[in-house]
C-alpha distance (Angstrom), angle and dihedral (degrees) to the residues before:
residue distance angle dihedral
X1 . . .
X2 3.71 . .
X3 3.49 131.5 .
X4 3.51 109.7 -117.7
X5 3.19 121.9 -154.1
X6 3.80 99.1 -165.5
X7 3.88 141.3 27.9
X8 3.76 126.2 -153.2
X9 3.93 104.1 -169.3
X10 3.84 133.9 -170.1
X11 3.74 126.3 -125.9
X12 3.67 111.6 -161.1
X13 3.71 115.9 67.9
X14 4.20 86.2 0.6
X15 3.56 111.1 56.0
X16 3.69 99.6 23.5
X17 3.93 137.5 -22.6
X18 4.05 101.7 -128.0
X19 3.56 104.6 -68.5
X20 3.91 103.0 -5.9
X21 3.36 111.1 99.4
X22 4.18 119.9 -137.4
X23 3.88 98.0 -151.6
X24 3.87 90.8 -166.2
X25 3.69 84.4 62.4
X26 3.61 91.9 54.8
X27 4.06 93.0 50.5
X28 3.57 85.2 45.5
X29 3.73 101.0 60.0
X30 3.82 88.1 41.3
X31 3.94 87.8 62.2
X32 3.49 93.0 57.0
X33 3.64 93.5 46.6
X34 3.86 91.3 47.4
X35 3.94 89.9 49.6
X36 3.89 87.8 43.1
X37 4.00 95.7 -121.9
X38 3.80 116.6 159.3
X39 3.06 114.5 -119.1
X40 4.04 135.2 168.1
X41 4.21 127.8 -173.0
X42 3.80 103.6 -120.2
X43 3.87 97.1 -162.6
X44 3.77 130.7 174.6
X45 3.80 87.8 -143.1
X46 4.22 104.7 117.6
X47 4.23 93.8 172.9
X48 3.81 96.6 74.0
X49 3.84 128.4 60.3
X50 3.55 117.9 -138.7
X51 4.02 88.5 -98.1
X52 3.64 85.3 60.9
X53 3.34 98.3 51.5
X54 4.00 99.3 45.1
X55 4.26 82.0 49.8
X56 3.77 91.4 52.8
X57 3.93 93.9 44.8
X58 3.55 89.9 50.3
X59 3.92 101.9 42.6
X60 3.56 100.1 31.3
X61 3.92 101.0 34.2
X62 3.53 104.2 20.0
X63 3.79 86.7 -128.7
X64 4.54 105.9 137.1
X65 3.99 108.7 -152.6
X66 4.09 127.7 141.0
X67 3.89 128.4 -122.2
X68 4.04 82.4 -94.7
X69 3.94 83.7 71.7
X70 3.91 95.3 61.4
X71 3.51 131.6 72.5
X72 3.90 114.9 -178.4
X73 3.58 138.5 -161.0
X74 3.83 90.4 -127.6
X75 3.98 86.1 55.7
X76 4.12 94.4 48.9
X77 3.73 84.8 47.3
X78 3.71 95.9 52.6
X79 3.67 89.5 35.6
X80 3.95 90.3 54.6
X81 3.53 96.7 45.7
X82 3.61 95.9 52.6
X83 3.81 93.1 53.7
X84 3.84 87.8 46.8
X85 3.71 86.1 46.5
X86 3.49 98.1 48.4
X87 4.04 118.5 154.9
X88 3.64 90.7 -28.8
X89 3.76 96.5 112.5
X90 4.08 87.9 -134.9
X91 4.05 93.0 119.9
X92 3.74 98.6 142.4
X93 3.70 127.8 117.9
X94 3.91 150.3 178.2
X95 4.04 115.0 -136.7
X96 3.26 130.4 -159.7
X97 3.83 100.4 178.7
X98 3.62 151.3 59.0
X99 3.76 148.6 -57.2
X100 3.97 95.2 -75.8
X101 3.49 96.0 47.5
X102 3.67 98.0 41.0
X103 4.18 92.5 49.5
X104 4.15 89.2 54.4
X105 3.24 101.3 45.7
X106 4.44 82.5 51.5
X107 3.56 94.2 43.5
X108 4.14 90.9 61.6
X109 3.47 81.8 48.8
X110 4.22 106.9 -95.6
X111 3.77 114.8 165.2
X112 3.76 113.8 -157.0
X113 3.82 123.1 -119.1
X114 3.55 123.1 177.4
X115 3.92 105.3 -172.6
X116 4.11 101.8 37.5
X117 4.22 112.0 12.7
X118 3.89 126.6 159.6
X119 3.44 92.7 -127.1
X120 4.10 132.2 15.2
X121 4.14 107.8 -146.3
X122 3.46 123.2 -147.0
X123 3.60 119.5 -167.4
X124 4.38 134.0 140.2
X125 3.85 105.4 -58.7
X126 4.06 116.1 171.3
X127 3.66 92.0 -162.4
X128 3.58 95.3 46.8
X129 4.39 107.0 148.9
X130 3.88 131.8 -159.7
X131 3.96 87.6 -103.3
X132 4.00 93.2 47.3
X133 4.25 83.8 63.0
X134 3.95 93.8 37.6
X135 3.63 91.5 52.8
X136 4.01 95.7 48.8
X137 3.65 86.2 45.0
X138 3.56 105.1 48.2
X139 4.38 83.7 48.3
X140 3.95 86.4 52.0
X141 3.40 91.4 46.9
X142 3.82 90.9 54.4
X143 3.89 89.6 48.1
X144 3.48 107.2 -84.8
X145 3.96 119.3 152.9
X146 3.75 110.1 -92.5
X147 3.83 107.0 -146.5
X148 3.86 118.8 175.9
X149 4.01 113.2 -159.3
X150 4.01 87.7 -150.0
X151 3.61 150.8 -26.0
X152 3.51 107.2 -119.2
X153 3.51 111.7 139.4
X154 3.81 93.2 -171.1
X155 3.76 138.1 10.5
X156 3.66 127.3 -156.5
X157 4.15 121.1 -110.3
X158 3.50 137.9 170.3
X159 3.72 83.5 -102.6
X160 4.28 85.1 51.9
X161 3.71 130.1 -114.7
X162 4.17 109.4 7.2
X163 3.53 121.5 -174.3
X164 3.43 116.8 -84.3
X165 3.91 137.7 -145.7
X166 3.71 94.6 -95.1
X167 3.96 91.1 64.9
X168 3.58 85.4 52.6
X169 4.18 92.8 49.1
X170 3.86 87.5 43.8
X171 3.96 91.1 57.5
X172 3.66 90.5 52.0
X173 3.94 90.6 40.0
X174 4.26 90.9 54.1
X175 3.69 88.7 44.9
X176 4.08 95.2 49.3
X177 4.15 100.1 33.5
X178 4.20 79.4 -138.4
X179 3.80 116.6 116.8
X180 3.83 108.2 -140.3
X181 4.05 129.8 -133.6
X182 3.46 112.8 -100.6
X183 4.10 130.1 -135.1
X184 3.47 111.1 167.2
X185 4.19 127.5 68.3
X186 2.81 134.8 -35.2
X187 4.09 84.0 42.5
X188 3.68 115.4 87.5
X189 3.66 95.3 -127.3
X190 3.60 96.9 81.6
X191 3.64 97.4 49.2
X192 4.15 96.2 38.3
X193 4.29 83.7 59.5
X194 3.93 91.8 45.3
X195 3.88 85.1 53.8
X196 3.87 93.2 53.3
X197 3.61 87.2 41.3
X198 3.53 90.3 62.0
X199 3.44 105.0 34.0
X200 3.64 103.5 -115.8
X201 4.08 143.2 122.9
X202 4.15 114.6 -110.4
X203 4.09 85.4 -112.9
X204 3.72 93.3 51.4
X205 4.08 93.5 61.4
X206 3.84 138.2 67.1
X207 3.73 124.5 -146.0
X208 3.99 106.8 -138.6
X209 3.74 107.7 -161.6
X210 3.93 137.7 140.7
X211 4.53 94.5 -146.3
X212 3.71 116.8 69.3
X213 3.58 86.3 -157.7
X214 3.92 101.2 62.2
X215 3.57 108.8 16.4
X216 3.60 99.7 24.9
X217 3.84 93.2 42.6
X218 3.94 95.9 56.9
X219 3.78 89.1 43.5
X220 3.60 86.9 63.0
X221 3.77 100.3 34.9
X222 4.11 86.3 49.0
X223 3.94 97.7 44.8
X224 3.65 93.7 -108.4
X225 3.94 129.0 142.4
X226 3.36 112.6 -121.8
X227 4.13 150.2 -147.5
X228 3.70 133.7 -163.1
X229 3.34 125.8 -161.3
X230 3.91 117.1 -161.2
X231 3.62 98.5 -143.2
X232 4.01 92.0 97.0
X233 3.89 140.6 21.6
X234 3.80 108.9 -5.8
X235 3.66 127.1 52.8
X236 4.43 117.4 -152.3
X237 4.21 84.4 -109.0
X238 3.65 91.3 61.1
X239 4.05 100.3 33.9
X240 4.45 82.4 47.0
X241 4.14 88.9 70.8
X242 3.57 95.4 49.9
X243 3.74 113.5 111.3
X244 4.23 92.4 -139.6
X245 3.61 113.8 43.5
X246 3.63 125.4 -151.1
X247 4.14 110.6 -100.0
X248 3.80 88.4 -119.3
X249 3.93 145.6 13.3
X250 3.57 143.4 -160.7
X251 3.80 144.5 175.1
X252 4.02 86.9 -129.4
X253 3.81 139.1 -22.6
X254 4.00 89.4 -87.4
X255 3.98 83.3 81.9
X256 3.62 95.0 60.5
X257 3.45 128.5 102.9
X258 3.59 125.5 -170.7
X259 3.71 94.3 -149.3
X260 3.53 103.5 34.1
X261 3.72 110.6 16.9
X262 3.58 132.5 -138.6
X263 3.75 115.0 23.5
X264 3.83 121.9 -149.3
């Protein structure tokens, strides 16, 4: 097995599913902090800002990490747009989403505009309305950037699998005909910035995930090794008719070793 010198890890499905706690997840990440292995959570999950999400691992899964630890979906879309952006000036945008999203996409210095943006976001929003959609369609629809945080079509809950932002982006992509430019997993662009981030090359990291077709996916698509973890998403009967395989598997992260990988 290699010796990788940094972990990018999942949340959702991986770490914990809402507010059930997966305590082999929690003796996991407390390996890697023993054996002082970066690591970051790369997580699809645009609502929450990395505060948010170190509060919730600590309270809710007694798991202690810093904002350095967690690399969002809302921050790789913020992140993208303002290298797309660049010096052009053109900083306005559209959102249909949530706090998280709404506070990176500000902090690189996105105004909103309603009627005439650069780009209309589309990420997870719980209190998304009829309006929110027919205003991001109608600024589509007049040639406004269609950016899609992610393409998960569900996420897993305590209460099981919840819609996820893709639905949302697939609404707004059957009402405009206009396919949008995706962020999140299982795009590479996510991953490729979490490498820079922390300071690694793509063969020197694992992706840690429990859905082939988000965590596994951008592993693949960013030349990273990869894990799954059945405690989420995919099930070994769906993940056996895939053409690529993950490079390893295990019931749950207590079958992990760092130094010699899966354990029987």
């Amino acid at each position: 097995m290699k010796d990788y010198q940094a972990y990018m890890i999942d949340l959702d499905g991986t770490v914990y599913a809402g507010s059930q706690r997966y305590p082999a997840a929690k003796r996991f990440v407390e390996r890697l902090q023993a054996a002082h292995v970066p690591f970051k959570f790369v997580t699809n999950n645009t609502t929450k800002l990395p505060q948010d999400v170190v509060r919730n691992l600590a309270d809710n899964h007694d798991i202690h990490v810093t904002a350095d630890n967690v690399y969002t979906a809302g921050l790789a879309t913020a992140d993208f747009l303002d290298q797309r952006a660049g010096a052009t000036g053109r900083r306005t945008v559209y959102v249909v989403g949530e706090i998280g999203l709404r506070q990176a996409l500000a902090a690189k210095g996105f105004t909103v505009d309603e009627d005439h943006p650069e780009y209309v976001v589309v990420g997870l929003d719980s209190d998304v309305t009829y309006e929110k959609f027919a205003k991001a369609i109608l600024a589509i629809r007049s040639g406004s950037t269609f950016i899609g945080t992610n393409s998960d079509s569900n996420i897993p809950k305590a209460r099981g699998l919840m819609p996820g932002a893709g639905a949302l982006v697939d609404l707004v992509r059957y009402a405009t005909q206009t396919d949008p430019i995706f962020v999140g997993k299982p795009e590479p662009i996510i991953l490729n910035n979490s490498l820079a981030q922390l300071g690694v090359a793509a063969n020197q990291a694992l992706m840690v995930g429990d859905n082939y077709h988000t965590d596994i996916e951008a592993g693949i698509h960013a030349g990273v090794d990869t894990l799954l973890v059945y405690t989420g998403v995919s099930t070994p009967e769906q993940v056996a008719q895939e053409a690529i395989q993950p490079t390893y598997t295990v019931p749950s992260l207590d079958h992990w070793d760092l130094q010699r990988g899966p354990l029987d």
